[in-house]
ZATI-431602 format. One line per field, with one value per atom (N, C-alpha, C): residue number from 1; residue in one letter; atom name; x, y, z. Coordinates in steps of 0.05 Angstrom, whole numbers. Layout:
N
roba c(NUM;...)
vexlo c(a;...)
fivex c(CA;...)
east c(X;...)
north c(Y;...)
up c(Z;...)
***
This chain:
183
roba c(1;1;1;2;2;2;3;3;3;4;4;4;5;5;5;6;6;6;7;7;7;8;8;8;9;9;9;10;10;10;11;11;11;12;12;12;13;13;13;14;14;14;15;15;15;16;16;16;17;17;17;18;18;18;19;19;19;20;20;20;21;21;21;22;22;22;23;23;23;24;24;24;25;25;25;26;26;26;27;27;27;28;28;28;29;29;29;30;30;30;31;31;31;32;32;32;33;33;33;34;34;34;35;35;35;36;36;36;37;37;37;38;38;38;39;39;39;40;40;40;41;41;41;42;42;42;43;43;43;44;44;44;45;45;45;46;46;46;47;47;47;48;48;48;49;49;49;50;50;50;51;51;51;52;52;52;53;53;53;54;54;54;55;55;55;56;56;56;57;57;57;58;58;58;59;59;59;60;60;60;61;61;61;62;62;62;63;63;63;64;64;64;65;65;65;66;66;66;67;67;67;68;68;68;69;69;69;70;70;70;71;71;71;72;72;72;73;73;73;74;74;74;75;75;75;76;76;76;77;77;77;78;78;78;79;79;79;80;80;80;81;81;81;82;82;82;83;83;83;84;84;84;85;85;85;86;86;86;87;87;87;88;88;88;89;89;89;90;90;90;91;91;91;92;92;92;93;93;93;94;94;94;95;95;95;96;96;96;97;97;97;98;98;98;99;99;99;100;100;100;101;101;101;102;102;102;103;103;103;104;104;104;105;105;105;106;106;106;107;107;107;108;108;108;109;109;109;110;110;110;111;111;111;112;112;112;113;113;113;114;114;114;115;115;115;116;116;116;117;117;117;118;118;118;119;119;119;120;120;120;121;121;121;122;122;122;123;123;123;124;124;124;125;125;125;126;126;126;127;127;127;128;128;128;129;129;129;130;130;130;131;131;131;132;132;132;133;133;133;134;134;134;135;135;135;136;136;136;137;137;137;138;138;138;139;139;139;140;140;140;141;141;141;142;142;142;143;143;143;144;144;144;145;145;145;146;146;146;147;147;147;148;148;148;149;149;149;150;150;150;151;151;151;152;152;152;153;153;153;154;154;154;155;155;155;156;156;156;157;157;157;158;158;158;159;159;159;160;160;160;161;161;161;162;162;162;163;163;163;164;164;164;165;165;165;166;166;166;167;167;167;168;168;168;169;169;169;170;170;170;171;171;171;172;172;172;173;173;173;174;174;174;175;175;175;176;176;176;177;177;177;178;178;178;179;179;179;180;180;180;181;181;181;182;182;182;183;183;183)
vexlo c(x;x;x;x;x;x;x;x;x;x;x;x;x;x;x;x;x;x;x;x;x;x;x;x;x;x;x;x;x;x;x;x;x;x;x;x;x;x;x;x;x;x;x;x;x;x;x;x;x;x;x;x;x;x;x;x;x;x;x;x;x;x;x;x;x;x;x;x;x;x;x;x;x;x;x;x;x;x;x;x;x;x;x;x;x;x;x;x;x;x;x;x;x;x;x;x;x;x;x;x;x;x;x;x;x;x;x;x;x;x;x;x;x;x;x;x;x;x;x;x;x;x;x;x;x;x;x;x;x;x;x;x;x;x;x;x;x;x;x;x;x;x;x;x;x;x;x;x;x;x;x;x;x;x;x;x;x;x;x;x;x;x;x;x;x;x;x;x;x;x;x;x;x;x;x;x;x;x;x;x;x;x;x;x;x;x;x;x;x;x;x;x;x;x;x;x;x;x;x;x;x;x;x;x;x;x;x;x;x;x;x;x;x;x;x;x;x;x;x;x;x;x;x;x;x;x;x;x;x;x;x;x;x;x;x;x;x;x;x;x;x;x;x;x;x;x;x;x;x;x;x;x;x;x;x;x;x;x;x;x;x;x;x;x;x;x;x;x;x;x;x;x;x;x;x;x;x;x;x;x;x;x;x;x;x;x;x;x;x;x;x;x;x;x;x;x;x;x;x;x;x;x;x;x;x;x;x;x;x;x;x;x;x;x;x;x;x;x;x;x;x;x;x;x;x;x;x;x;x;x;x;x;x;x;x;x;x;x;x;x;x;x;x;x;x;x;x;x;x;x;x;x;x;x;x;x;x;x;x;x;x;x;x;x;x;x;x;x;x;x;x;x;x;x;x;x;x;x;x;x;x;x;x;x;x;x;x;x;x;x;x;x;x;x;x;x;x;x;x;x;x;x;x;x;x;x;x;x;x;x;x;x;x;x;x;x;x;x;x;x;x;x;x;x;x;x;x;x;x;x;x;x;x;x;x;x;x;x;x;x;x;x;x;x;x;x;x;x;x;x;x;x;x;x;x;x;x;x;x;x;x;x;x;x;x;x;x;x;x;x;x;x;x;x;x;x;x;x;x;x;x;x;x;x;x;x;x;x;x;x;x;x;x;x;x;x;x;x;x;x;x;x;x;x;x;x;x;x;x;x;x;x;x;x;x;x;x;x;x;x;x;x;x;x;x;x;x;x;x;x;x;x;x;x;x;x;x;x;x;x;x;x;x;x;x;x;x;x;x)
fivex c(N;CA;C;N;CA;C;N;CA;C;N;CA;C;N;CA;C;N;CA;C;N;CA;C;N;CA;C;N;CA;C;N;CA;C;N;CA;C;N;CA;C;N;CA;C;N;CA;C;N;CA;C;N;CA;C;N;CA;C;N;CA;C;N;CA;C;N;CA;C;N;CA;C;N;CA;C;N;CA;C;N;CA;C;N;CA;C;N;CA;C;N;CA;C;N;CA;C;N;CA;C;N;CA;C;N;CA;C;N;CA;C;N;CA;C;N;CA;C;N;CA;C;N;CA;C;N;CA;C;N;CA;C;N;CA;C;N;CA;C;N;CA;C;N;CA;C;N;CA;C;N;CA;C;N;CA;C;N;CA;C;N;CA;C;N;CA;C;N;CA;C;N;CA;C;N;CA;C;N;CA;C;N;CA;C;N;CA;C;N;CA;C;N;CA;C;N;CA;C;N;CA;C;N;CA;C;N;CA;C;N;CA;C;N;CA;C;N;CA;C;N;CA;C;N;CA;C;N;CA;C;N;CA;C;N;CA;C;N;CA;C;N;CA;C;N;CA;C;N;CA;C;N;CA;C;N;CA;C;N;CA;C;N;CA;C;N;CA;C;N;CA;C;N;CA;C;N;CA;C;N;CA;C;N;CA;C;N;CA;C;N;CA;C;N;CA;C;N;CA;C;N;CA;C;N;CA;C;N;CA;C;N;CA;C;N;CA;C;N;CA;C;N;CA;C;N;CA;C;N;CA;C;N;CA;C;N;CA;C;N;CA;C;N;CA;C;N;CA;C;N;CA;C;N;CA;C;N;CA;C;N;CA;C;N;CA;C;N;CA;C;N;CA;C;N;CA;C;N;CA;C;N;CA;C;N;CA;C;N;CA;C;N;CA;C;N;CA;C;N;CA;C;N;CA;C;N;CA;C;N;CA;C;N;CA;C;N;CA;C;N;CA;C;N;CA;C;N;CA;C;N;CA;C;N;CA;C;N;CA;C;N;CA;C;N;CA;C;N;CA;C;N;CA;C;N;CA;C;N;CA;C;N;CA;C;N;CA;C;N;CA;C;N;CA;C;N;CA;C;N;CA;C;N;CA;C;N;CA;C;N;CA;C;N;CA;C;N;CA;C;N;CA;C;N;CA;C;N;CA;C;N;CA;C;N;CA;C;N;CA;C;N;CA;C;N;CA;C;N;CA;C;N;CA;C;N;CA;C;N;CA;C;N;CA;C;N;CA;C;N;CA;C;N;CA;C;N;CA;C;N;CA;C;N;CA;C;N;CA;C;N;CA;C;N;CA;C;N;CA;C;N;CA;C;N;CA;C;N;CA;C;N;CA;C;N;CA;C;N;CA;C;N;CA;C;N;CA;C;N;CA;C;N;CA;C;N;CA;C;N;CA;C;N;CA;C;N;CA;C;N;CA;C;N;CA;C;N;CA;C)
east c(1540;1556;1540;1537;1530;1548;1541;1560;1537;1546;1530;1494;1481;1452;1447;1469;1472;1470;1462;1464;1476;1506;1522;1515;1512;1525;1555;1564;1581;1588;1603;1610;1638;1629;1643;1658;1691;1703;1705;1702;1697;1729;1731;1757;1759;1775;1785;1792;1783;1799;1819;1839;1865;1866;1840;1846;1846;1828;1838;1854;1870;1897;1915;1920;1956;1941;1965;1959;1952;1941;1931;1929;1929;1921;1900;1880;1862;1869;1865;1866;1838;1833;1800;1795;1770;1751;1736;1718;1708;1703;1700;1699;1677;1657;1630;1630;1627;1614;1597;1576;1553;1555;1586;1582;1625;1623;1647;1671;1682;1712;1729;1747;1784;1796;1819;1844;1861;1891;1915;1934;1951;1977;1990;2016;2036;2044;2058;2071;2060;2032;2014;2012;2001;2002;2034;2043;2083;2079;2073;2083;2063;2038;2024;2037;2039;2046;2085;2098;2119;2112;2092;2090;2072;2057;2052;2071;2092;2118;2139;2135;2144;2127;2102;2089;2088;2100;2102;2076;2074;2047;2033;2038;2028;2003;1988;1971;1977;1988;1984;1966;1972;1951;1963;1930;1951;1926;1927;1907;1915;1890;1889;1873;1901;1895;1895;1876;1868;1846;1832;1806;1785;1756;1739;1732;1722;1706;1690;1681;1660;1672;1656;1667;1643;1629;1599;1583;1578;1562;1576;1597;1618;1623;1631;1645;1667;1686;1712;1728;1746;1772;1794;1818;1843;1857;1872;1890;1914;1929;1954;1970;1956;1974;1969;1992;1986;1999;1987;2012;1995;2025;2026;2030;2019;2011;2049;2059;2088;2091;2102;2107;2085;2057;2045;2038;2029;2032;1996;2007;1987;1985;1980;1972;1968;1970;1961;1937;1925;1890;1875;1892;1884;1897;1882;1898;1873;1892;1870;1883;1874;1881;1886;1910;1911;1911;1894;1886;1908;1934;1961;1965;1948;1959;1949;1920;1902;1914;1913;1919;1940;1969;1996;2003;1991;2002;1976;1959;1941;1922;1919;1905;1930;1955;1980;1988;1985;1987;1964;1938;1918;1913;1924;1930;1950;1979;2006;1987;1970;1961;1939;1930;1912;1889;1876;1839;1850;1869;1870;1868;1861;1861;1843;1826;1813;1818;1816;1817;1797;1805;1791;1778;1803;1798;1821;1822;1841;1846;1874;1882;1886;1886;1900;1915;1919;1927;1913;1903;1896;1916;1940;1958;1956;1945;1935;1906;1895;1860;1845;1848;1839;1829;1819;1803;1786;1773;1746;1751;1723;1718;1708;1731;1715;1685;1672;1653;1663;1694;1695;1703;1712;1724;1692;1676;1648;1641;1633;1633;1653;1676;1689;1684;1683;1673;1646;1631;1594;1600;1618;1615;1626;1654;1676;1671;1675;1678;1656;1636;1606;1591;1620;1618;1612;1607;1600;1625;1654;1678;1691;1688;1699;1710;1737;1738;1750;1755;1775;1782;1820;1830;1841;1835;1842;1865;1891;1911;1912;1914;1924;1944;1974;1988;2006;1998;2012;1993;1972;1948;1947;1957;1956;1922;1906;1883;1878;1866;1866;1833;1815;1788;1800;1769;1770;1738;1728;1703;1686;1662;1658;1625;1617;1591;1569;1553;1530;1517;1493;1477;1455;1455;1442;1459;1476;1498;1512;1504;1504;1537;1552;1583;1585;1594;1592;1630;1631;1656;1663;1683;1679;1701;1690;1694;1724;1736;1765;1771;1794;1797;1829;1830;1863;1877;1905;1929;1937;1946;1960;1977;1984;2028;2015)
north c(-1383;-1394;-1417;-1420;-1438;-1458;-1483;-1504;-1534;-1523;-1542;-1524;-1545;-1534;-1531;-1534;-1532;-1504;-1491;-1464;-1464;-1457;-1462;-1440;-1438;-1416;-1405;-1387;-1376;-1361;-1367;-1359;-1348;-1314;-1292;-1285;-1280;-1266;-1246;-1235;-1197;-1194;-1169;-1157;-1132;-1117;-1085;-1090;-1077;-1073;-1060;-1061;-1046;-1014;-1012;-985;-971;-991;-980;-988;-1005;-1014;-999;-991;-978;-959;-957;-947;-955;-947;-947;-934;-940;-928;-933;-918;-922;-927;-940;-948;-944;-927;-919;-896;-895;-876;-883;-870;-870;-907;-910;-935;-935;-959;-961;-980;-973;-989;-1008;-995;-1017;-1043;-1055;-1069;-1079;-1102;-1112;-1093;-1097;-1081;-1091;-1086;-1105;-1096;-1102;-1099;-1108;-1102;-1116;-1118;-1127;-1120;-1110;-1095;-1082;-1099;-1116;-1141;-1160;-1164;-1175;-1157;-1136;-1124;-1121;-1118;-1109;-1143;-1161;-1183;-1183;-1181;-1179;-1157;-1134;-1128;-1123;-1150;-1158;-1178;-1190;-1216;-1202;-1179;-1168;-1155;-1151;-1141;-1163;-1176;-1205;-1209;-1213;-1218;-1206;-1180;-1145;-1154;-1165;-1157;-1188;-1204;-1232;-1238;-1237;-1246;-1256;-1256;-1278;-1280;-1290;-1285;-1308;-1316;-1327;-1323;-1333;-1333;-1320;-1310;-1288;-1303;-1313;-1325;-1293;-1310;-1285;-1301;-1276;-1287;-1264;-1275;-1247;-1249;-1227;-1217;-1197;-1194;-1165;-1151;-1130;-1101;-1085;-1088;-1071;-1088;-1068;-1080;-1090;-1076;-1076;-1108;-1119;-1135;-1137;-1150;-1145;-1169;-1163;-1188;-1172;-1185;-1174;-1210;-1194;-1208;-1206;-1232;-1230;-1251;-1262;-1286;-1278;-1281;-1290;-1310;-1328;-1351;-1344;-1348;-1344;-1369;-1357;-1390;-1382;-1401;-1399;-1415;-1399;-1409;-1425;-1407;-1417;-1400;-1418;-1412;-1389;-1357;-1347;-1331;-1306;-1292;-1266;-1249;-1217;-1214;-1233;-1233;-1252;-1274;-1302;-1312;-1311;-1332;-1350;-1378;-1390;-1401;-1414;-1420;-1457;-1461;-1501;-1511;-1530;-1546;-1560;-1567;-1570;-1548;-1524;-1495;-1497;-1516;-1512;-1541;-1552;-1585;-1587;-1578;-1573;-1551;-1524;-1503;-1494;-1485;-1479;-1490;-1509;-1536;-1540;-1552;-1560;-1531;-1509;-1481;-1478;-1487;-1475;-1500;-1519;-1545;-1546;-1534;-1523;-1494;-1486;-1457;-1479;-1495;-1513;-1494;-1492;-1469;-1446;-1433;-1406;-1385;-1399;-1367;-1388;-1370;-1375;-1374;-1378;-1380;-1355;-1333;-1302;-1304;-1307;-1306;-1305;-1296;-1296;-1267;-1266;-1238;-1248;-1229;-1241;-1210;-1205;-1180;-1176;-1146;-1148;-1125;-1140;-1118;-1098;-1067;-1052;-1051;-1065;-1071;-1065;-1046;-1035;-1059;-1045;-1067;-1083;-1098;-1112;-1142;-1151;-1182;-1191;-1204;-1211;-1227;-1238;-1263;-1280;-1298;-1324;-1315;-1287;-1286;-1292;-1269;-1273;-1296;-1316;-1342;-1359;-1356;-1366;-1356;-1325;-1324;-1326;-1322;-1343;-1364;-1379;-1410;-1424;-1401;-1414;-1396;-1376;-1353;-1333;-1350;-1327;-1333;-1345;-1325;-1304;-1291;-1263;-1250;-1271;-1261;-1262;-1270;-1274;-1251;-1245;-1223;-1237;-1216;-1222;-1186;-1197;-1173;-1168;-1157;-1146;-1122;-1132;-1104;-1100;-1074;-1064;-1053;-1061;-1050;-1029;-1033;-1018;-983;-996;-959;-951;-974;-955;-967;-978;-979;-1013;-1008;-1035;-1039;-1064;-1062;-1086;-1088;-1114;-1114;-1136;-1155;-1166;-1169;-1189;-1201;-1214;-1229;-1232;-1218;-1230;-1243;-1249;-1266;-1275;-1248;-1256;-1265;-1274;-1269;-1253;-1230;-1207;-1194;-1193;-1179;-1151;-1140;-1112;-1107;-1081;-1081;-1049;-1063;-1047;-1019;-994;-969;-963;-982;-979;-996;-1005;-1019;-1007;-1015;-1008;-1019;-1016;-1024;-1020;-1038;-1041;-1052;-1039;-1048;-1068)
up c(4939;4917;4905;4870;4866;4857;4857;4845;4836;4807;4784;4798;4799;4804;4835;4857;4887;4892;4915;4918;4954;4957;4981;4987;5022;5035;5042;5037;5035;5065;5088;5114;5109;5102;5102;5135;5125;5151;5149;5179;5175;5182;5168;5167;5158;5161;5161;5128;5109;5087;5094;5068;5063;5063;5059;5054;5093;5109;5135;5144;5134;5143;5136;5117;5098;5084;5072;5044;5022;5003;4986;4961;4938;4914;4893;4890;4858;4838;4825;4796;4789;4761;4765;4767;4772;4778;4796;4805;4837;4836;4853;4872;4887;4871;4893;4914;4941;4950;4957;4945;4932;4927;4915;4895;4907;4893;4912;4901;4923;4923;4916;4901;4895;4905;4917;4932;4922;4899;4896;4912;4921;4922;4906;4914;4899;4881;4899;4890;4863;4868;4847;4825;4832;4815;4797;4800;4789;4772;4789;4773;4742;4746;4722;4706;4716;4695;4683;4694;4686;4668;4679;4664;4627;4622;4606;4595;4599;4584;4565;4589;4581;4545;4544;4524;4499;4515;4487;4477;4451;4437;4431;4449;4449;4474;4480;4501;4525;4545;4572;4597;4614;4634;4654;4672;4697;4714;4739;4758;4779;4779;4815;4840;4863;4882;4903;4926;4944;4967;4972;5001;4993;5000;4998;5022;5027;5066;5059;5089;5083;5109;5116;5133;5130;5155;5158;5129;5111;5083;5066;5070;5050;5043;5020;5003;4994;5006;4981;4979;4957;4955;4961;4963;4976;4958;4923;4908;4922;4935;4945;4933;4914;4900;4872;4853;4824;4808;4793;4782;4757;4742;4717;4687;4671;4648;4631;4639;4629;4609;4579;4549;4539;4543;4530;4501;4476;4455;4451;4448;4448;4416;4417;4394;4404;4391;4395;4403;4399;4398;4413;4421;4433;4449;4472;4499;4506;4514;4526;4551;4571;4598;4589;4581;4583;4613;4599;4625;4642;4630;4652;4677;4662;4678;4711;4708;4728;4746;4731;4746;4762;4745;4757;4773;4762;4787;4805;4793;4816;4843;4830;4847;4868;4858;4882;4906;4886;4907;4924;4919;4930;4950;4943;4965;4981;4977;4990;5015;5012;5032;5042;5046;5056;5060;5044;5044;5058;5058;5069;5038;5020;5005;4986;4960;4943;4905;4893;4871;4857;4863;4853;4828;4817;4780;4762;4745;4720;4718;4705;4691;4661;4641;4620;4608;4579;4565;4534;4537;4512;4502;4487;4485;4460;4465;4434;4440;4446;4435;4468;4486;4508;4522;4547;4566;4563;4558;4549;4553;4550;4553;4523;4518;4480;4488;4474;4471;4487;4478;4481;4518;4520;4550;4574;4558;4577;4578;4561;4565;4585;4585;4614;4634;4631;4663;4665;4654;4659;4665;4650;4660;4683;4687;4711;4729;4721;4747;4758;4759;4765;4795;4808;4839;4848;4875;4885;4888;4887;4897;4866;4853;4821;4806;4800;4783;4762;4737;4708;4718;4710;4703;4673;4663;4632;4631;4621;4623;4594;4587;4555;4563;4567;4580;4560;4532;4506;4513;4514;4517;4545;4562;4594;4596;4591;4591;4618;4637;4652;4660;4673;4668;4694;4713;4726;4720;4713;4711;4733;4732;4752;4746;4753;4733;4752;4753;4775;4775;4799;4800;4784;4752;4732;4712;4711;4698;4680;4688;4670;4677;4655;4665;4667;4685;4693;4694;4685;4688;4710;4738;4753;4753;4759;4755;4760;4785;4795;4805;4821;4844;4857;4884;4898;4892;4895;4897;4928;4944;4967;4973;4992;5004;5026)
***
């Protein structure tokens, strides 16, 4: 992990993904291993996309709290938290994350679990206009979220169309093929 021009080691816990635990579902198309894994919950998942209904054809979003691990080679995150950016003033076309959002709910939640979970990434909605990362979105996650554990989720919840992101160590954004849903 880097932080500012520091380069941290990162002491990964091994663990059984979900998918050898329970059950499971794809969202997607094949699913590489290669390359990190997502894991939702049900639960998370249902709320995003309550909280995208909520919005009908306005933008929202919200942060995806969770933990990443590995398993043999494997990489993954397992999303078991989501908080959501409530009445904030968006657009069909434009969301942005206010900085009350981070100060007041996420920081005090991720301080209420005392370091048991991580700060994954962001969801937002592109409602009509499919999955994708505009300009100004790749720029946030280059700048904030370009961890090994980092995703953006993108819902088009009007076309059925959904995308998760993730930014590598060149900072180059790749957008990944699937990810699970788990109970």
């Amino acid at each position: 992990m880097k932080v500012g021009n520091i380069e941290l080691e990162v002491e990964l816990i091994e663990k059984e993904p979900p998918l050898i635990r329970g059950k499971c579902r794809k969202v997607g198309t094949d699913i590489r291993t290669d390359e990190l894994i997502v894991f939702v919950t049900e639960g998370v998942y249902g709320k995003i996309y309550e909280h995208a209904l909520e919005g009908e054809r306005y933008e929202v979003g919200g942060a995806l709290i969770g933990d990443y691990y590995k398993f043999d080679s494997m990489r993954f995150v397992e999303i078991t938290h989501v908080l959501q950016v409530d009445g904030h003033n968006a657009s069909a076309i434009d969301f942005t994350f206010p900085a009350q959002f981070w100060l007041k709910k996420v920081h005090p939640f991720l301080e209420e679990l005392d370091g048991k979970t991580e700060l994954i990434g962001t969801y937002h909605t592109h409602p009509g206009h499919s999955a994708f990362l505009s300009n100004t979105d790749i720029k946030f996650v280059q700048n904030l979220f370009n961890n090994p554990w980092n995703v953006t989720m993108v819902i088009d919840h009007i076309n059925g169309d959904e995308g998760v992101f993730f930014c590598s160590k060149d900072r180059k954004i790749s957008k990944k093929s699937g990810f699970w849903i788990y109970q």
